[in-house]
KOLDO-876376 format. One record per atom (N, C-alpha, C, O): z, x, y; residue in one letter. Coordinates in steps of 0.2 Angstrom, whole numbers, plus 5000, padded with zeros to 4 digits. Layout:
BEGIN
ZXYA
...
***
This chain:
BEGIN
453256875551X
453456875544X
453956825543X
454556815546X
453756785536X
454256725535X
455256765533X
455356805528X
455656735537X
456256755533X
456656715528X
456656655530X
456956715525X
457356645522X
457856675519X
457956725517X
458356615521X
459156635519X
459156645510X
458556645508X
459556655507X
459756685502X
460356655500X
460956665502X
460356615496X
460956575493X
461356595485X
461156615479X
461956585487X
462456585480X
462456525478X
462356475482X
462556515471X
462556435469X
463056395473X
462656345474X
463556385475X
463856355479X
463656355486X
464056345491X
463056355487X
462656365494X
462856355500X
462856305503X
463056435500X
463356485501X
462756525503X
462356545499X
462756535510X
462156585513X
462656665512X
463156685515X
462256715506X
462356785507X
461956825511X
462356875513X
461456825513X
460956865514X
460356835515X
460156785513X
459856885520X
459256845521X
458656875518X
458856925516X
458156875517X
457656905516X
456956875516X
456756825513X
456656915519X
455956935523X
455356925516X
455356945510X
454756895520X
454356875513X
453656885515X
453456865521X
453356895513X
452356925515X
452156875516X
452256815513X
451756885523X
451556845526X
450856825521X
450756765521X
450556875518X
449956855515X
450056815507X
449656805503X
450656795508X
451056735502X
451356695503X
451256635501X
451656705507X
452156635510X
452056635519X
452456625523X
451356665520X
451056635528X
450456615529X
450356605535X
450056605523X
449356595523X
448956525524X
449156465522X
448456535528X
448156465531X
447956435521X
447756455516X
448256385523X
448056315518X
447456295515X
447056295520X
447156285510X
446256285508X
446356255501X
446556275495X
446056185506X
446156125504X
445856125495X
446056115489X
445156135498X
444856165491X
444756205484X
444356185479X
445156245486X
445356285482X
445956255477X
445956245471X
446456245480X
446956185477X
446656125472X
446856115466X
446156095475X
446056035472X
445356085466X
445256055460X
445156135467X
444556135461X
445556175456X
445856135452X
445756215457X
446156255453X
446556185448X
446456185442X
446856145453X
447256085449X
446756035444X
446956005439X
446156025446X
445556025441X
445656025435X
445755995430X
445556095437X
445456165429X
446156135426X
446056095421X
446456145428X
447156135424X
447156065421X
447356055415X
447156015424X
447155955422X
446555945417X
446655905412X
445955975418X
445455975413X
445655995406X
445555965400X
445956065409X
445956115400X
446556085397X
446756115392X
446856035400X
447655995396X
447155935391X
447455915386X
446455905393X
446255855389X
446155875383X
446055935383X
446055845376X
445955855370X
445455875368X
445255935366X
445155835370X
444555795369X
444455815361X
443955855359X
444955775357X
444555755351X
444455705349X
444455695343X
444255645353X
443655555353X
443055595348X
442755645349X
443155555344X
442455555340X
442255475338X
442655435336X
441755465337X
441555405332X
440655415327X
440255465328X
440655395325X
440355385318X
439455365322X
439355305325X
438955405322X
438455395321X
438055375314X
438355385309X
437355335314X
437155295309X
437255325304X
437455305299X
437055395303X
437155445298X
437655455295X
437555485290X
438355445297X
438855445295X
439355385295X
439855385297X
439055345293X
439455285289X
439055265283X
438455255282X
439755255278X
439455245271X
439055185270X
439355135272X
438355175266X
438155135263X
437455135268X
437355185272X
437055075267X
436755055271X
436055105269X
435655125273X
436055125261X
435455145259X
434855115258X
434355135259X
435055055254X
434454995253X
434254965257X
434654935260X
433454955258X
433354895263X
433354845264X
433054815260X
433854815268X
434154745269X
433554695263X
433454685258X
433154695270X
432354645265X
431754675265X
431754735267X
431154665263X
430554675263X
430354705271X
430854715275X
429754715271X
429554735277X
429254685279X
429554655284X
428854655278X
428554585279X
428654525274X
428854515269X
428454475280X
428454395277X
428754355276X
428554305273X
429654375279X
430054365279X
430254305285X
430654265284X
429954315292X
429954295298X
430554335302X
430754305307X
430954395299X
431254415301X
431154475305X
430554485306X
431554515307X
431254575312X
431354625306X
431754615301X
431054675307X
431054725300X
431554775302X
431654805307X
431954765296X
432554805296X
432554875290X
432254885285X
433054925293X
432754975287X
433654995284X
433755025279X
433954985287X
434654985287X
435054955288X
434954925293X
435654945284X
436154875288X
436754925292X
437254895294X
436654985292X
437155025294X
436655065303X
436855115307X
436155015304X
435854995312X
436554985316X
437054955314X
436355035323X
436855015328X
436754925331X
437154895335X
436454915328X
435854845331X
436554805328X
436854765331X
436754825322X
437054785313X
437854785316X
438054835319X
438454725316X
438854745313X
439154775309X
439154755303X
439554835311X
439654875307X
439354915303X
439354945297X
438854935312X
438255005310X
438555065313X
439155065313X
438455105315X
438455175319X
438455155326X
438255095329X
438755215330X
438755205336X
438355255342X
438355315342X
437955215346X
437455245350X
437755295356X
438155275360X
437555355356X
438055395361X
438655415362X
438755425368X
439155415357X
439755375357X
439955465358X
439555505356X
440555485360X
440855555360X
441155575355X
441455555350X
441155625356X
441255685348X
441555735351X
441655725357X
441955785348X
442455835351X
442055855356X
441455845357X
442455885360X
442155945364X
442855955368X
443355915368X
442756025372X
443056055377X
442756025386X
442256015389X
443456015385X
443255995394X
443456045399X
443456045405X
443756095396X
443956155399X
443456185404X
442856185403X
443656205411X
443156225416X
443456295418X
444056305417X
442956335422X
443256415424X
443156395430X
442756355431X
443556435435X
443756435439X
443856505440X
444156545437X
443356535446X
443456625448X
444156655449X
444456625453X
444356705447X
445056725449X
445556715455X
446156695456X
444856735461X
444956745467X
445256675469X
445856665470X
444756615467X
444856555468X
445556515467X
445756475471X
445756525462X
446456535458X
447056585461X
447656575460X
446656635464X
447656665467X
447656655473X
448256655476X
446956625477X
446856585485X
447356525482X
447956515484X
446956505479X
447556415478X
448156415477X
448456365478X
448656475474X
449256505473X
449656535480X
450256525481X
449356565483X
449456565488X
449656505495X
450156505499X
449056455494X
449056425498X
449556345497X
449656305501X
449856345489X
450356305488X
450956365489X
451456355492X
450756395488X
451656445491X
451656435499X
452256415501X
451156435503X
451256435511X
451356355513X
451656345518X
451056315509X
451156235511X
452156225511X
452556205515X
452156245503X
452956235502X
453356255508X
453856225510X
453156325510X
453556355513X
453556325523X
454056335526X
452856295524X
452856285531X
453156205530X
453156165535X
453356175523X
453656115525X
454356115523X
454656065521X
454556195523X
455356205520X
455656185514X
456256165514X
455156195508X
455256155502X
455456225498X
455356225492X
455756265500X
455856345496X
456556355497X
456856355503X
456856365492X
457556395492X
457556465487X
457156485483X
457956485490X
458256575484X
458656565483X
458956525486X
458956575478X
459556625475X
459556655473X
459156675469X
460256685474X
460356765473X
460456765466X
460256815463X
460556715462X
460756725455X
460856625454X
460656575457X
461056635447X
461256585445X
461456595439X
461056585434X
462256615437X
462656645432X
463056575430X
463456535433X
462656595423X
463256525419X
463156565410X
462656575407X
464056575409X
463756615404X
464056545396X
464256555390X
463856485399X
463756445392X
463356405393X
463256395399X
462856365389X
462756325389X
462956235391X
463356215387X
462856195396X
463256165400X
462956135406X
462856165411X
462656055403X
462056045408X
462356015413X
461955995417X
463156005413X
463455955418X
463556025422X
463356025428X
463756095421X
463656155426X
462956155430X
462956175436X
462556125427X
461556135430X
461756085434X
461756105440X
461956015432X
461855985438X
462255965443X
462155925447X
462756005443X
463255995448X
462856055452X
463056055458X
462456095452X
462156145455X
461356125458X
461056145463X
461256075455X
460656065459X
460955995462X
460455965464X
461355965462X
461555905466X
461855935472X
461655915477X
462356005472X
462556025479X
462056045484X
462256045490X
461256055481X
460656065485X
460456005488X
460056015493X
460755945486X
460155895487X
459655885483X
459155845484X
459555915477X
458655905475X
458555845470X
458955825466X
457955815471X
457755765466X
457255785461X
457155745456X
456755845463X
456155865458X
456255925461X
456155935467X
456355965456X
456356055459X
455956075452X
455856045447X
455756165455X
455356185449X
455856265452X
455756295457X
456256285446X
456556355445X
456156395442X
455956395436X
455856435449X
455556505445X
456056565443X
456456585448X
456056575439X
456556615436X
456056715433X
455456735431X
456456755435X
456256825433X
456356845426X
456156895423X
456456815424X
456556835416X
456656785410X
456756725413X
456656775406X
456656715401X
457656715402X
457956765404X
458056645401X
458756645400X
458756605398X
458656555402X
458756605392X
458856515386X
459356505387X
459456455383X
459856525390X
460556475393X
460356425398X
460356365397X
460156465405X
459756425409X
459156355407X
459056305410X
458956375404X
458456335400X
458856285397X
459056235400X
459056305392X
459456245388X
459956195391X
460156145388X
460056225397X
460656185403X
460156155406X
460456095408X
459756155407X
459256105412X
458656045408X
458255995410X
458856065401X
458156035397X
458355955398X
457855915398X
458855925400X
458855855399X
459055835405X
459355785406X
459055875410X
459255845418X
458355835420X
457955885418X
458355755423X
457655735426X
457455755430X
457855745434X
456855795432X
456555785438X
456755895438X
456955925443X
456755925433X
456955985433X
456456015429X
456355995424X
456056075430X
455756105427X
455756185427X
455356195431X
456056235424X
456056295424X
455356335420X
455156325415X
455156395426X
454656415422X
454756495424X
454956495430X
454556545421X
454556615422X
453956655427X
453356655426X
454256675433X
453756705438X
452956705435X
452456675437X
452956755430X
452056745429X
451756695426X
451256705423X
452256635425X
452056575423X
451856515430X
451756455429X
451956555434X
451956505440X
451256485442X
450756525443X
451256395442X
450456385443X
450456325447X
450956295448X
449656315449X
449756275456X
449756205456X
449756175461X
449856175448X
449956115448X
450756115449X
451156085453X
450956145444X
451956145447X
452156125452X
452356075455X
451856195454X
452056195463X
452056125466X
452556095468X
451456085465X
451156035471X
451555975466X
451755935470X
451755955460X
452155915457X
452755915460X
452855865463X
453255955461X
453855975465X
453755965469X
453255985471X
454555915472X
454655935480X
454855995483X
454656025488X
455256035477X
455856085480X
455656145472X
455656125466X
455456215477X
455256265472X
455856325476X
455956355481X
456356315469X
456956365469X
456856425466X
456656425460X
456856485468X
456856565466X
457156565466X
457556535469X
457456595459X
457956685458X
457856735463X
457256745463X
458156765468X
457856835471X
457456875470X
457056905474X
457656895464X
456956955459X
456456925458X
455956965459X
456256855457X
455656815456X
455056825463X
454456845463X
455456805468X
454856835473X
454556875475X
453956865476X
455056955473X
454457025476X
454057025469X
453457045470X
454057005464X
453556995457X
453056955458X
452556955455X
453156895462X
452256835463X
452156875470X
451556865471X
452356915475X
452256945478X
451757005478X
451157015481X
452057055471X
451757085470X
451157085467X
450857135466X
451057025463X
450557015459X
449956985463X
449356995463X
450356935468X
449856895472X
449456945479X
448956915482X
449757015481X
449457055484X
449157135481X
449057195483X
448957105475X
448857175471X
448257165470X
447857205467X
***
């Protein structure tokens, strides 16, 4: 069973604590990461590109010329993809690019960026992180005593202090335990806990 120290903002080891092997000990599946990170980069595209097929651009009701005798090619519209400034042949239209991904496959891949971070030492705790103003020179003097250069705080509860102290320091991203997903994870080098935050993907991720 993985154990990991337990830090005060001043990192400062308090305490240690023991972590499920079937979350932060799990064989890696390579797979499952790359379809899940997919899904997620898919369902962030728009996709609203559209362009104008022949039917939909104005004009182009009358026949250019006759049908014969002209020695030209017969034409029946000037609004022809053939024409400039005709319609476009195949051209894209809204759509969703969003793709599904099986549950299983999805809490496999969550799992298996928590065991990578972890078997390459990229996991810190802390026991807390108490700041009762807003004050983002406090945030960063706190993640500068770590060492970190791209961290992602999972945090157990929403704290728009915490939030608002971190929103303009680079390379920092906080998000709420059941908001934890496996593009995050794998964009960060360093995924820092609250303490309460782990038995909750814990519990979620072995239920």
């Amino acid at each position: 069973m993985p154990v990991l120290d337990v830090y005060d903002i001043d990192n400062k080891k308090v305490s240690q604590l023991e972590l499920s092997d079937a979350v932060f000990g799990a064989e890696v599946n390579p797979a499952a990461l790359y379809e899940t990170v997919r899904m997620q980069m898919l369902s962030r595209r728009l996709g609203t590109a559209s362009t104008k097929e022949r039917s939909d651009i104005r004009g182009g009701g009358k026949k250019p010329w006759r049908q014969k005798g002209t020695g030209r090619a017969r034409a029946g519209t000037s609004r022809s993809p053939l024409w400039r400034g005709g319609g476009t042949v195949f051209g894209p239209h809204p759509r969703s690019y969003a793709l599904r991904v099986p549950k299983k496959v999805r809490k496999l891949a969550l799992i298996s960026a928590l065991s990578m971070k972890m078997q390459d030492q990229r996991i810190i705790v802390l026991r807390d992180f108490p700041l009762e103003e807003i004050k983002t020179r406090k945030f960063k003097a706190v993640f500068d005593r770590f060492g970190l250069k791209k961290a992602l705080f999972i945090l157990d509860r929403s704290n728009p202090i915490l939030e608002k102290s971190s929103q303009n320091i680079q390379g920092v991203k906080l998000i709420r335990a059941e908001g934890i997903n496996v593009y995050d994870l794998l964009n960060h080098d360093h995924v820092v806990f609250l303490e309460p935050s782990v038995k909750m993907i814990e519990g979620a991720l072995t239920s």
